[in-house]
C-alpha positions in Angstrom: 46.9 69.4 28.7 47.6 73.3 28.2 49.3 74.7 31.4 46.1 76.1 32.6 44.3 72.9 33.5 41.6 73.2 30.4 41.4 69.6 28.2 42.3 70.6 24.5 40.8 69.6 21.8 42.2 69.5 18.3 39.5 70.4 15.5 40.3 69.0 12.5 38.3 70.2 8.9 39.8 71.6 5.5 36.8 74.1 6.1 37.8 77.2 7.9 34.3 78.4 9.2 33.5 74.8 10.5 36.6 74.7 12.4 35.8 78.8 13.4 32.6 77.7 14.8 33.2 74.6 16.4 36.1 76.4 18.1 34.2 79.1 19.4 31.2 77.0 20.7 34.3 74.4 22.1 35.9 77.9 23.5 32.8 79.4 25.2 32.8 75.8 26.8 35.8 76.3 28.5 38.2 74.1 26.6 41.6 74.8 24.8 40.9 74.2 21.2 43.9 74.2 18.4 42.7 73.4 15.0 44.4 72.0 11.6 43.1 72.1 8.1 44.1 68.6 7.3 45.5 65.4 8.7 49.4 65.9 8.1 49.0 68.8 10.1 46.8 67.4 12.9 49.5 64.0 12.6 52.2 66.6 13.7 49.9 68.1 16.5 49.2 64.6 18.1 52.7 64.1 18.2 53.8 66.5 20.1 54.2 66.6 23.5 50.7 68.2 24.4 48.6 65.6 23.1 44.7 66.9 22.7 42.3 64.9 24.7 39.8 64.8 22.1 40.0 65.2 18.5 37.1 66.1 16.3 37.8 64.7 12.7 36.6 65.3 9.2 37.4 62.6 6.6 37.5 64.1 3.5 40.2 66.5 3.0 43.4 67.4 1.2 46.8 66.3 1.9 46.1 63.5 4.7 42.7 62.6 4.9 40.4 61.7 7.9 40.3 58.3 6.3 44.1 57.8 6.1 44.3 58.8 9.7 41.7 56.1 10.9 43.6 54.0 8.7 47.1 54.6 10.4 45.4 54.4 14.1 43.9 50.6 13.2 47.6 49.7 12.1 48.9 50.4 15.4 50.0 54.2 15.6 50.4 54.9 19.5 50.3 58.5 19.0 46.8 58.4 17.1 45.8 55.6 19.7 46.6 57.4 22.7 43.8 60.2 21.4 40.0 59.5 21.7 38.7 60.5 18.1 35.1 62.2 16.8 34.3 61.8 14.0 32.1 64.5 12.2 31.5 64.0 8.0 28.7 64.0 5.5 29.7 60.3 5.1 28.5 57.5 6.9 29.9 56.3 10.6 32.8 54.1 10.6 33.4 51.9 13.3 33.9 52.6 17.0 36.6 51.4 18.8 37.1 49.9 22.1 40.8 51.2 23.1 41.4 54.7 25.1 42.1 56.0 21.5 40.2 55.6 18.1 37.1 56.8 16.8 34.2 56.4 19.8 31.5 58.9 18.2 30.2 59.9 14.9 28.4 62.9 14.0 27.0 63.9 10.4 27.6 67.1 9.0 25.0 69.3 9.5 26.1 68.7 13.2 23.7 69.1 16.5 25.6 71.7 18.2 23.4 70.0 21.4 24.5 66.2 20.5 27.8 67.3 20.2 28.9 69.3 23.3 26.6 66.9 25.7 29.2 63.8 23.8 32.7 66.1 24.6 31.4 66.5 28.0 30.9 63.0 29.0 34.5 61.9 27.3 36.1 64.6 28.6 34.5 65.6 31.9 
């Protein structure tokens, strides 16, 4: 958690004006958002020693997908485990999961701004 008590979340998107606005909403809601434009990048943020407490994740995009991601969390990875995961794509929902970490929402892309903040807030409030 960021030194000044907010929950972080990590966004997560190969598109930089979905991860602009979904920052700025996240922002204006009082939570520490960083963002990455694909999964390698987000891999190296979860691993770090400030873990987000929510990630919001796309699953198509260069470099590391959302898919491989999911994919590495099912075979075990503590680090993606230890992170409650979003999901928001064009593509259908995958599967929940019943761990502290994994994927326990999917939104489609256009999202509900609504849906969306009223699901952070009960996982993260």
């Amino acid at each position: 958690m960021p030194e000044n008590g907010r929950r972080a979340i990590l966004v997560v998107d190969d598109d930089s004006d979905i991860r602009a606005i979904l920052g700025a909403v996240l922002e204006a809601e009082g939570y520490h958002v960083s963002e990455a434009p694909n999964g390698e990048i987000a891999l190296r943020v979860v691993r770090n020693a400030h873990k987000p407490d929510l990630m919001l994740l796309d699953l198509m995009m260069p470099v590391l997908s959302g898919f491989e991601l999911l994919e590495m969390a099912a075979d075990g990875d503590p680090d993606l485990n230890a992170v409650p995961i979003f999901v928001i794509s064009a593509f259908g929902e995958p599967p929940t999961a019943k761990g502290p970490g994994g994927v326990k929402r999917a939104f489609r892309k256009p999202i509900d701004m609504g849906t969306l903040l009223t699901a952070v807030h009960q996982q993260l409030d």
